[in-house]
C-alpha positions in Angstrom: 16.3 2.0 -13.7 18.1 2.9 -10.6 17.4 6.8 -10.6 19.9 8.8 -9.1 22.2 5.7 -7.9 23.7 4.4 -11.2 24.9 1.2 -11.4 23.9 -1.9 -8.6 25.6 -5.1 -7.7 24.7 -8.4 -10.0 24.0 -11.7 -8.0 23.8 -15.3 -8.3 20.1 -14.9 -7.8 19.6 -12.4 -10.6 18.6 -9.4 -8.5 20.8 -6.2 -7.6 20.9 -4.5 -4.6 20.1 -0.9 -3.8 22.2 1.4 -2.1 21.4 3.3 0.9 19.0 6.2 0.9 21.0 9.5 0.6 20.1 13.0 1.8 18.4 14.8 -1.2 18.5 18.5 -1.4 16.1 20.9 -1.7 14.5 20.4 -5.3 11.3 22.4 -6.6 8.4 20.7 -6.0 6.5 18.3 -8.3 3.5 17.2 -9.5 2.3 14.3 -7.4 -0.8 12.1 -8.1 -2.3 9.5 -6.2 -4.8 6.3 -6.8 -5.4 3.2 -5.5 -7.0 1.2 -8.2 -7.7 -1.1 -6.5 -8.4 -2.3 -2.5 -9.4 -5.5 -1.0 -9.3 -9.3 -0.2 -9.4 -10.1 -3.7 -6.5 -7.4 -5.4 -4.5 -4.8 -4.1 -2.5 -2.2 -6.4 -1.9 1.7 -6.5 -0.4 4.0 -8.6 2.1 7.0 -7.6 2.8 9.7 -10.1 5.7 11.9 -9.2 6.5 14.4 -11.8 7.9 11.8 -14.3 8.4 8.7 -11.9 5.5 6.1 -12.3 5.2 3.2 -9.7 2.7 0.3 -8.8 2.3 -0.3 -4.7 1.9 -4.1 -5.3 0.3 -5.8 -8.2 -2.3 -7.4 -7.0 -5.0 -7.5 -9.7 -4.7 -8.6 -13.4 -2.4 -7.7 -15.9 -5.3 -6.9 -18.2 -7.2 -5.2 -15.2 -4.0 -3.2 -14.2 -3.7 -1.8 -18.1 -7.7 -1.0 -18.1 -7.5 1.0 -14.8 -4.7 2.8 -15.6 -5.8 3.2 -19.0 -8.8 5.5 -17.0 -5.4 7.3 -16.1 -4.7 7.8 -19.5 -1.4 5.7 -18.8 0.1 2.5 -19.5 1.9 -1.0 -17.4 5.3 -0.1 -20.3 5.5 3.8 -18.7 6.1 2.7 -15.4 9.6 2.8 -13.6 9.2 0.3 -11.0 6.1 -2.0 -8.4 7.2 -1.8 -5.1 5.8 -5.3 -3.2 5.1 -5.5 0.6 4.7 -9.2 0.3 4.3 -11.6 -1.2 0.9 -13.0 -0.6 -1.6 -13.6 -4.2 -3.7 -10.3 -4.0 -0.3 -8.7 -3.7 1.3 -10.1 -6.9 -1.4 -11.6 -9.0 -0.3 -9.4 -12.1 3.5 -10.0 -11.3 4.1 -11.9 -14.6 1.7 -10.4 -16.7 3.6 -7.0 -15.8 6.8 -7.1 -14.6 8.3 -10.7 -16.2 6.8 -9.3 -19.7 7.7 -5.9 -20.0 10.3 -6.2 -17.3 9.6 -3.6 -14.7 11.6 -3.5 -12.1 10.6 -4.6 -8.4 11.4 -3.7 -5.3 11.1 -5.9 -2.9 13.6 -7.1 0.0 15.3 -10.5 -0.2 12.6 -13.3 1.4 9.6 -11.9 -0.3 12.2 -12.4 -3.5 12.5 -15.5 -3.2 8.8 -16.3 -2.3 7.6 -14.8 -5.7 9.7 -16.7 -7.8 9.3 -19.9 -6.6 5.6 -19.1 -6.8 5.2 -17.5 -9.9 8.4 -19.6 -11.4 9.1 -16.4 -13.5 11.9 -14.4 -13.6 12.1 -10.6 -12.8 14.3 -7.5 -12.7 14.4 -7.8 -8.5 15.8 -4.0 -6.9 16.3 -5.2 -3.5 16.3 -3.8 -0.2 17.0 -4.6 3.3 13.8 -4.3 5.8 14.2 -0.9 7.4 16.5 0.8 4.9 15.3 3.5 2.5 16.4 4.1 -1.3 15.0 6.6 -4.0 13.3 5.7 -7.4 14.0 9.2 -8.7 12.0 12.2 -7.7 10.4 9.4 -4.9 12.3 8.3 -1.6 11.1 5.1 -0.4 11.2 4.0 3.4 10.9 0.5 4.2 10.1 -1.1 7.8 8.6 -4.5 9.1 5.2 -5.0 9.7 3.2 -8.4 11.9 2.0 -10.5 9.0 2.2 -13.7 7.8 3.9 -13.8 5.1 7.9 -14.2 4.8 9.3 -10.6 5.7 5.8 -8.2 4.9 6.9 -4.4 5.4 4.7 -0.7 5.4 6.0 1.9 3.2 6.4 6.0 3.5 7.0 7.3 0.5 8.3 10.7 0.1 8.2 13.4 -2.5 8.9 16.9 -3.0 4.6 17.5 -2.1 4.1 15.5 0.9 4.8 11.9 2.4 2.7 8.5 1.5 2.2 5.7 4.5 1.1 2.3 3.2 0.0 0.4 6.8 -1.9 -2.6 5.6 -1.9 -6.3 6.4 -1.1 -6.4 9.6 -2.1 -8.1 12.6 -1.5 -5.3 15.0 0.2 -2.0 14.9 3.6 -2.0 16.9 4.9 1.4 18.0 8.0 0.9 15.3 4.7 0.8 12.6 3.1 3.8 13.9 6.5 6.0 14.2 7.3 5.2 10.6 4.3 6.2 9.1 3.9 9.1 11.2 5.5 11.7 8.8 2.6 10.8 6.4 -0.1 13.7 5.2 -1.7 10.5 2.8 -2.2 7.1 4.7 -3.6 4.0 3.5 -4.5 1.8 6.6 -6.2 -1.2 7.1 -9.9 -1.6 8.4 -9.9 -5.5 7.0 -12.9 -6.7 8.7 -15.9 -6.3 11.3 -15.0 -8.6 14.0 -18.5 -9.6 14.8 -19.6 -10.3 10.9 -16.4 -12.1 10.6 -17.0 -14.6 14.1 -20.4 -14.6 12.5 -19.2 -16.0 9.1 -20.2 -19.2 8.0 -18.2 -19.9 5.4 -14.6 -19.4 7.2 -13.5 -22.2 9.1 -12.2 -21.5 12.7 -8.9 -22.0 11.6 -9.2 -19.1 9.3 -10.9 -17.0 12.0 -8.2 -17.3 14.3 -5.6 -16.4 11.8 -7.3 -13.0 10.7 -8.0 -12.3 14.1 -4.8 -13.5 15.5 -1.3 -10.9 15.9 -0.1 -11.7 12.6 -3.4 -11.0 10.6 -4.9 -8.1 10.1 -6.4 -5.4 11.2 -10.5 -4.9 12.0 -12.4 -1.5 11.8 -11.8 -0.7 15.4 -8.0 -2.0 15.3 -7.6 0.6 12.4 -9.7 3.5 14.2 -7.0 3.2 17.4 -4.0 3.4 15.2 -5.1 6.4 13.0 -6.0 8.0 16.8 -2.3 7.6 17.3 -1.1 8.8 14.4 -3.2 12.1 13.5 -1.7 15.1 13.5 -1.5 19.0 11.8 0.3 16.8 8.7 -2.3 14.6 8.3 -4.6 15.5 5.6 -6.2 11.9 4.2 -6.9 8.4 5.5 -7.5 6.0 2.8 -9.4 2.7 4.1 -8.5 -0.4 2.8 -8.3 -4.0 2.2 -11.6 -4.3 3.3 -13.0 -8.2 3.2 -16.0 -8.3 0.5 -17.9 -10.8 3.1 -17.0 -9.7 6.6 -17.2 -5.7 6.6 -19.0 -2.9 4.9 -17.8 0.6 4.0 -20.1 2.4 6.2 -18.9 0.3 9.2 -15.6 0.7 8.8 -15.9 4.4 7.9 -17.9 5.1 11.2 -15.7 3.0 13.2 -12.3 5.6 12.1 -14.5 8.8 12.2 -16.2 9.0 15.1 -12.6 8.3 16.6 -11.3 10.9 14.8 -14.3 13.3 15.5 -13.5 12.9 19.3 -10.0 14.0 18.8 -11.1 16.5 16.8 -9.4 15.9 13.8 -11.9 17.1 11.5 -9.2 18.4 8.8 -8.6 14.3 8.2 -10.6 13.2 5.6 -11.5 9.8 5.1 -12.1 7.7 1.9 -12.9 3.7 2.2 -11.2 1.9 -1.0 -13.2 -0.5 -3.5 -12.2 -3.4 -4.9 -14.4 -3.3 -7.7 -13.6 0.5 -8.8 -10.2 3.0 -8.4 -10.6 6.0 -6.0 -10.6 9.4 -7.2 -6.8 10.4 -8.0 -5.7 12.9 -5.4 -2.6 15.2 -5.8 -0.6 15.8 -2.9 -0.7 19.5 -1.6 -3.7 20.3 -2.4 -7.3 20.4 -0.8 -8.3 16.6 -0.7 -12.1 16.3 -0.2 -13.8 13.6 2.2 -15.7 11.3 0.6 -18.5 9.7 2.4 -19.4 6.2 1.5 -22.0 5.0 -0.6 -25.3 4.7 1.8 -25.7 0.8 3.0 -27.8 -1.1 1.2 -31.2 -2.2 2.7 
């Protein structure tokens, strides 16, 4: 399914290519639902419900976990319309096959991280493709693309627009450029990366130094005060709701990660931002876009 674009162009490599985001006009607003089922080292996937669109942010946990957490939902892996991927790295696309090959889905992903998933997964899929920067609409959902400092072939962020408000995915990444922060800007939802604790990571002992260096390094990702600096540059009036995420099970903890953004946030005085640190054990509470979204403290630490 292309939306409101029609047909798309056939390659040798199987995939079609979208064409350029167009203008919209004014349309009455929808009912938008969000949930990040899941948030972490191990799997990363969200769902976006946008009056009758249905999309996956990355697949990154089992086929059969993806049908039981939507399932909570009370939806299904055979109603969606596409998974959009920002890389192609395992906790990204474990449940490619299971999902997309099988009931072919469509994905959306631009042409390197295309090529990285099938010669990993040796499967084929229904590839949508897009160039790094560009925009295109999956129906009632516009979809901006732009490059992000990870390693993995050609990684990009995500805003995702809709009739209720405006989605930023800013994860995996080993710093936040001025390009990633302008992007994501327009979001009133943002999920952003608090990956680790710097300290408990140097302190790990079951990372080599190797590893160390390449979480920590520019082309990583992002540690609880990394994250807390760019959500200082990016709050505004617009934004209502940071989601925390990709948290590493071994090297951080929710509450340090959650006092790491707030008190940055408290001494800009956003206190309309509310903050919610992903699991990747459980799905957050579904929000809906425009309305009153509730902070949600983490769970005390354990002693």
């Amino acid at each position: 399914m292309l939306g409101l674009f029609g047909s798309a162009e056939n390659t040798a490599f199987g995939e079609k290519h979208l064409p350029p985001r167009r203008t919209l006009p004014n349309v009455a607003p929808v009912s938008v639902r969000f949930t990040i089922l899941a948030s972490g080292s191990s799997g990363n996937c969200a769902y976006l419900e946008a009056g009758e669109t249905r999309l996956l942010i990355d697949a990154g946990l089992s086929g059969r976990q993806t049908r039981q957490r939507l399932a909570t939902l009370g939806r299904a892996p055979e109603g969606l319309h596409g998974i959009l991927l920002t890389h192609e790295h395992s906790d990204h696309i474990s449940g490619l096959v299971a999902l997309a090959a099988k009931l072919q889905i469509p994905v959306y992903c631009n042409r390197l991280t295309a090529e990285a998933v099938t010669e990993i997964t040796e499967a084929k899929f229904d590839f949508r493709l897009f160039t790094t920067g560009g925009g295109f609409e999956v129906n009632e959902v516009g979809v901006e693309t732009f490059a992000v400092p990870h390693d993995a072939m050609d990684p990009v962020g995500f805003l995702l627009r809709t009739s209720a408000g405006n989605l930023g995915f800013l994860t995996d990444l080993g710093h936040a450029t001025r390009l990633t922060v302008e992007r994501v800007r327009p979001a009133n939802v943002l999920v952003l990366e608090t990956n680790h604790d710097v300290k408990l990571l140097q302190d790990d002992l079951r990372r080599p130094w190797s590893l160390k260096q390449r979480i920590l390094g520019r082309h990583g990702h992002l540690s609880n005060e990394a994250g807390a600096a760019v959500a200082e540059q990016i709050v505004s009036e617009n934004l209502h709701h940071l989601f925390l995420g990709h948290l590493s099970r071994d090297c951080n903890r929710p509450e340090l990660a959650h006092r790491a953004v707030s008190s940055v946030l408290q001494k800009t005085g956003a206190a309309h931002v509310g903050i919610t640190v992903a699991s990747q054990d459980v799905p957050c509470p579904t929000i809906e876009l425009g309305a009153q979204i509730p902070a949600i403290e983490p769970a005390p630490a354990a002693n």
